[in-house]
C-alpha positions as CSV (number, residue, x, y, z in Angstrom):
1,X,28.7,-1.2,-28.3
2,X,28.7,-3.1,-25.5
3,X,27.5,-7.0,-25.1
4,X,24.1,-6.5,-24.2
5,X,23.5,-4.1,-26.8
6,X,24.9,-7.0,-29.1
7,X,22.9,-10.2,-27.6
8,X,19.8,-7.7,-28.4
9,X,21.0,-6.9,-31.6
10,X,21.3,-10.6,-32.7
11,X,18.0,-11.7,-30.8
12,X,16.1,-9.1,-32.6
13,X,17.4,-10.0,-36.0
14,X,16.6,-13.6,-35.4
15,X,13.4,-13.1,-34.9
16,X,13.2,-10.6,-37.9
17,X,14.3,-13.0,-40.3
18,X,11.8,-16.1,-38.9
19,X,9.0,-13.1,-39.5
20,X,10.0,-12.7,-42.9
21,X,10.8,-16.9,-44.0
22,X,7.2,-17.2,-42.4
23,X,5.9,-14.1,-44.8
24,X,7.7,-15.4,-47.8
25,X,5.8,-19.2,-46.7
26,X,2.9,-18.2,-46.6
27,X,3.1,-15.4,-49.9
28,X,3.9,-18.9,-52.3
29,X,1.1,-20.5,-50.5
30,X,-1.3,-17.7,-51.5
31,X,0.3,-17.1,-55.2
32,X,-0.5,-20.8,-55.8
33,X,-3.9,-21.2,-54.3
34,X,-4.2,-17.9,-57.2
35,X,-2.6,-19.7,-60.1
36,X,-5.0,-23.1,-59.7
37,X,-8.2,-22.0,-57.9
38,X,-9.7,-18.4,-56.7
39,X,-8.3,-14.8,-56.3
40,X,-8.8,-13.3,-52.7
41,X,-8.1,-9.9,-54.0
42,X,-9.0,-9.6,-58.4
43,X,-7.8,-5.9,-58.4
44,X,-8.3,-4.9,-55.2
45,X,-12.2,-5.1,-55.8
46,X,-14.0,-8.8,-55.5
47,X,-12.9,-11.9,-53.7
48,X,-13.5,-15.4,-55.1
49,X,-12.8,-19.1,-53.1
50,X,-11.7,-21.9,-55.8
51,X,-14.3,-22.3,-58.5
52,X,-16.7,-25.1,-58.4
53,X,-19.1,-27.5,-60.5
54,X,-16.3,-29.3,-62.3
55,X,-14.2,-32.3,-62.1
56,X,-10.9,-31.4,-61.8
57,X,-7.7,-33.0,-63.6
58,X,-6.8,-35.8,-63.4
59,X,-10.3,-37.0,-63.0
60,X,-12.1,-36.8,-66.7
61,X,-14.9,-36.0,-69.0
62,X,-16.1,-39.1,-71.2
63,X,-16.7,-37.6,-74.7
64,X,-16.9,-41.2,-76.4
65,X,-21.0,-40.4,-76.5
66,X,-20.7,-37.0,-77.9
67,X,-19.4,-33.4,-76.7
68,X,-19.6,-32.6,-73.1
69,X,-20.8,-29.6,-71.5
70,X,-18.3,-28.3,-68.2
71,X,-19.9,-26.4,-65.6
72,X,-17.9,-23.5,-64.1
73,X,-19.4,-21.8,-60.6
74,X,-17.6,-18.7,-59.2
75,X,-18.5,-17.4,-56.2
76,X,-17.2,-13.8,-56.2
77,X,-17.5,-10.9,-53.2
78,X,-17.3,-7.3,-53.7
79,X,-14.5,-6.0,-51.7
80,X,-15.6,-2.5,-51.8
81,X,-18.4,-0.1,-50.1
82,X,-19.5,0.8,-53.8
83,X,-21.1,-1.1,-56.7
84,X,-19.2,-2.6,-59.0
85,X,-19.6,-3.3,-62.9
86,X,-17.0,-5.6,-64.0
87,X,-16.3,-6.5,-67.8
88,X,-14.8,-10.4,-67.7
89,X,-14.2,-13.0,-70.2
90,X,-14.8,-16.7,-70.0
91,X,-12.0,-18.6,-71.7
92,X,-10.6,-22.4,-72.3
93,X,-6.9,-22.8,-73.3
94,X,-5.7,-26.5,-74.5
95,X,-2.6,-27.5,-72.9
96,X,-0.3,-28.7,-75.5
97,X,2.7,-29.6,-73.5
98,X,3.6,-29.9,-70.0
99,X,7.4,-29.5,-68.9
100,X,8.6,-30.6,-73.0
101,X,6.0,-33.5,-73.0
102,X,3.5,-33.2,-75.3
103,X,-0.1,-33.9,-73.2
104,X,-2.3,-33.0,-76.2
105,X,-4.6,-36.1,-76.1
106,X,-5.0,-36.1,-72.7
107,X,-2.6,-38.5,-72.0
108,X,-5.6,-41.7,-71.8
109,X,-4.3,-44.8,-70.2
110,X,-1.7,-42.9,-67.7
111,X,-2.3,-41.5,-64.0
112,X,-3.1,-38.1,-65.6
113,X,-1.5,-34.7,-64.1
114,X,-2.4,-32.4,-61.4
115,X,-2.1,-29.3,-62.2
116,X,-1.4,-25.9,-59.7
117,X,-1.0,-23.7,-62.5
118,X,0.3,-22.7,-65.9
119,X,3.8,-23.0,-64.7
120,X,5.4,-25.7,-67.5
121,X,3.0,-25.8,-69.9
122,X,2.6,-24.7,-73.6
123,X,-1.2,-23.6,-74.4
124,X,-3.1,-22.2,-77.3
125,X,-6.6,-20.5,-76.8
126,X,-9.7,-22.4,-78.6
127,X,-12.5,-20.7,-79.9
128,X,-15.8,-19.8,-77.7
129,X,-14.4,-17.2,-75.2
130,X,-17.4,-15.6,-73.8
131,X,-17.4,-11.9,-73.0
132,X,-19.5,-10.3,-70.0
133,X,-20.4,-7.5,-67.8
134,X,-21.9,-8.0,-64.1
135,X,-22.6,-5.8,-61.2
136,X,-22.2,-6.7,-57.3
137,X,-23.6,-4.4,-55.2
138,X,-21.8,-2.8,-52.2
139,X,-20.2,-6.0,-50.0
140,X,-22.5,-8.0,-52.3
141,X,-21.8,-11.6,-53.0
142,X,-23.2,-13.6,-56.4
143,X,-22.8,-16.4,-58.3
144,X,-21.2,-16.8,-61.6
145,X,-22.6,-19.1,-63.3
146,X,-21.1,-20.4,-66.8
147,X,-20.7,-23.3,-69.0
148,X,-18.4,-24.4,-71.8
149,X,-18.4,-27.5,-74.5
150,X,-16.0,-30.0,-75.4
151,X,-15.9,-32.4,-78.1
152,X,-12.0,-33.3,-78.5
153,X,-9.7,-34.6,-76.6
154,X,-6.7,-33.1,-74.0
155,X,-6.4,-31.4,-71.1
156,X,-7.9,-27.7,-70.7
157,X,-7.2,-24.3,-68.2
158,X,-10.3,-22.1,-67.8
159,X,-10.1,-18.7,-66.7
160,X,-12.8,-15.8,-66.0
161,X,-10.8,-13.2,-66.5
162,X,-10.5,-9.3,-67.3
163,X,-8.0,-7.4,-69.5
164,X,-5.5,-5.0,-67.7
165,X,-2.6,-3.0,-68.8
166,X,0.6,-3.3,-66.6
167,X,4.5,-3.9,-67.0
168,X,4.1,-7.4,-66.2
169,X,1.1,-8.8,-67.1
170,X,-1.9,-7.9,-69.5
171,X,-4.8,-9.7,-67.9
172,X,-6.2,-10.4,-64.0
173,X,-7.9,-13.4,-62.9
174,X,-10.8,-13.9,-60.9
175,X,-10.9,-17.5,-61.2
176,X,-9.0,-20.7,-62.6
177,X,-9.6,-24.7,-63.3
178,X,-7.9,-27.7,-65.0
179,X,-10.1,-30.3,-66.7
180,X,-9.1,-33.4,-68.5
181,X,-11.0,-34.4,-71.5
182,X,-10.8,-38.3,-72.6
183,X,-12.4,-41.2,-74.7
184,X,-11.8,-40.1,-79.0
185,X,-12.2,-42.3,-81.1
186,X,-10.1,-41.3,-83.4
187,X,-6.0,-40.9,-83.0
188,X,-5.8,-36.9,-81.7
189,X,-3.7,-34.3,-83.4
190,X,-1.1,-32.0,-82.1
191,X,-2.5,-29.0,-82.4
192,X,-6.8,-29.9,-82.3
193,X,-9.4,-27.1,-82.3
194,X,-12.3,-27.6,-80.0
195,X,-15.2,-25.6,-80.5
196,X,-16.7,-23.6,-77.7
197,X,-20.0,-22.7,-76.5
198,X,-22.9,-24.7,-75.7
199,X,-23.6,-26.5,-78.6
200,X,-23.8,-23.7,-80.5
201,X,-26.0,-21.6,-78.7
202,X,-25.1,-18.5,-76.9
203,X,-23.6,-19.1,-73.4
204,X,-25.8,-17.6,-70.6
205,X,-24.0,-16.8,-67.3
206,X,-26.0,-16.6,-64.4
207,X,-26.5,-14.1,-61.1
208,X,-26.2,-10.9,-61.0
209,X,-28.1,-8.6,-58.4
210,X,-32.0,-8.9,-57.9
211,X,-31.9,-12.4,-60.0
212,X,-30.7,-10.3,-63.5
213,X,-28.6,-12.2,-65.8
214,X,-25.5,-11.6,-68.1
215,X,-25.6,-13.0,-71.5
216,X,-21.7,-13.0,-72.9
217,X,-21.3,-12.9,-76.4
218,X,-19.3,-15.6,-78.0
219,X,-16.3,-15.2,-79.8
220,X,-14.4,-17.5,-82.6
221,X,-11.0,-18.9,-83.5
222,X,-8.2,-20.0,-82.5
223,X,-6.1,-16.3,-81.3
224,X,-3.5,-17.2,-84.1
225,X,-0.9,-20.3,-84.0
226,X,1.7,-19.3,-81.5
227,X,1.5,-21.0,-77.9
228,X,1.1,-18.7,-74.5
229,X,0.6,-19.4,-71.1
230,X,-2.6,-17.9,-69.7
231,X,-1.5,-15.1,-66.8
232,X,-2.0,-16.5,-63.1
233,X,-3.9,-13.6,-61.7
234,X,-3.0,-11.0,-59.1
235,X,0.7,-11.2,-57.9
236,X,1.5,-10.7,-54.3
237,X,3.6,-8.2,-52.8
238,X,4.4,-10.3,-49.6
239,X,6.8,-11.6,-51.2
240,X,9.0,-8.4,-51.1
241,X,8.1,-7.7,-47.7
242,X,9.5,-11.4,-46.7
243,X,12.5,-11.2,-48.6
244,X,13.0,-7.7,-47.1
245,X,12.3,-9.2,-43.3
246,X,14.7,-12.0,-44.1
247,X,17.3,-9.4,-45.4
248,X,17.4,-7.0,-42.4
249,X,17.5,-9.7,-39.9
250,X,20.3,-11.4,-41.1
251,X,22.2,-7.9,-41.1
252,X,20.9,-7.2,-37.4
253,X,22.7,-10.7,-36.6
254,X,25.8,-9.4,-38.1
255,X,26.2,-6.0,-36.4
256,X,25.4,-7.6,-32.8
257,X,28.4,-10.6,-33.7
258,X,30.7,-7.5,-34.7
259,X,29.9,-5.8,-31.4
260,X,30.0,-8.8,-29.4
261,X,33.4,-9.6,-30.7
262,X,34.4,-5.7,-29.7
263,X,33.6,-6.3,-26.5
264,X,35.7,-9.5,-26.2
């Protein structure tokens, strides 16, 4: 090997690994806009931007007059040529902890927490999840349109999600939001039970094709005692390919040193 074949060697693997640092950037930067707002690619099949209609934590619902009702928008695309008919659920978990700390009340008087994702937090499912079907038609883009009630305090993840069955995760997300809920009365509890719904009436999302609605049906309880963290949607797989940039360039660098030092 002679020297120019090694000043090529380590130019090219330079400029391998900067490709894959800049893939691996820009793969955390997508995996977290995922965790805490909309999935660009739910399954390969629809497309949704950050959800909307919400305050977002650590700005809060005042409950001291009585439950409030959230809004939650999501703008979702089909990805496909074909029409889609997608079962989701509508769901709010209560965030119990956050890295040990126990944020159960909502944490009144302090700064409150921003949150961009699950990541550190302890969370039990409250009753009202709301389960739906909806159809886009080919390319077609509608409007989600759903609603949930609150009359204790904390702060809360929602999700419109759908069940899947894979190695490393049992559910995909569409969409995802943090509220913060503030102003009891009374002192909270560890562990306090919401209920769901709007005011006890049967939650109506809207859209659909041709102005149809969806009307999800309700479900009760509290999914048993133990805690769980809520699954952050689709994962991305430009990570590997980052990792795997990063990897080869470093050991184009290396061969083109070896040969340089051949030469010399």
């Amino acid at each position: 090997m002679n020297m120019g074949m090694g000043f090529t060697l380590k130019r090219a693997g330079g400029l391998m690994g900067f490709a894959g640092t800049l893939t691996v950037a820009a793969a955390l930067l997508t995996s977290q806009a995922v965790a805490a707002g909309g999935n660009p690619s739910f399954e390969g099949i629809l497309s949704a931007p950050s959800p909307t209609g919400f305050m977002s934590s650590p700005n809060s619902y005042d409950i001291s007059g009585g439950p409030v009702t959230v809004d939650f928008d999501v703008v979702a695309t089909n990805l496909t040529n074909h029409s889609q008919t997608i079962a989701l659920n509508f769901s709010a978990h209560h965030i119990l902890t956050y890295n040990g700390m126990n944020v159960s009340d909502g944490q009144p008087g302090q700064p409150g927490i921003t949150f961009n994702g699950p990541t550190g937090t302890t969370q039990a499912l409250i009753p009202g999840t709301q389960k739906f079907s909806d159809t886009w038609s080919p390319k077609g883009t509608q409007t989600i349109s759903l609603t949930y009630s609150f009359d204790a305090c904390g702060y809360y993840q929602l999700d419109v999600w759908a069940p899947v069955k894979g190695a490393s995760r049992d559910r995909a997300t569409l969409a995802s939001g943090f509220i913060r809920v503030l102003g009891c009365n009374a002192a909270p509890t560890p562990t306090p039970s919401p209920t769901g719904g709007v005011g006890g009436a049967t939650p109506t999302p809207t859209g659909g094709v041709g102005g149809a609605t969806a009307t999800p049906t309700p479900t009760g309880g509290v999914q048993g005692i133990t805690t769980s963290t809520p699954s952050t949607g689709a994962g991305s797989g430009w990570l590997t390919l980052g990792a795997a940039l990063v990897l080869a360039g470093a050991g184009m660098i290396v061969i083109g040193k070896r040969g340089h030092r051949a030469d010399i």
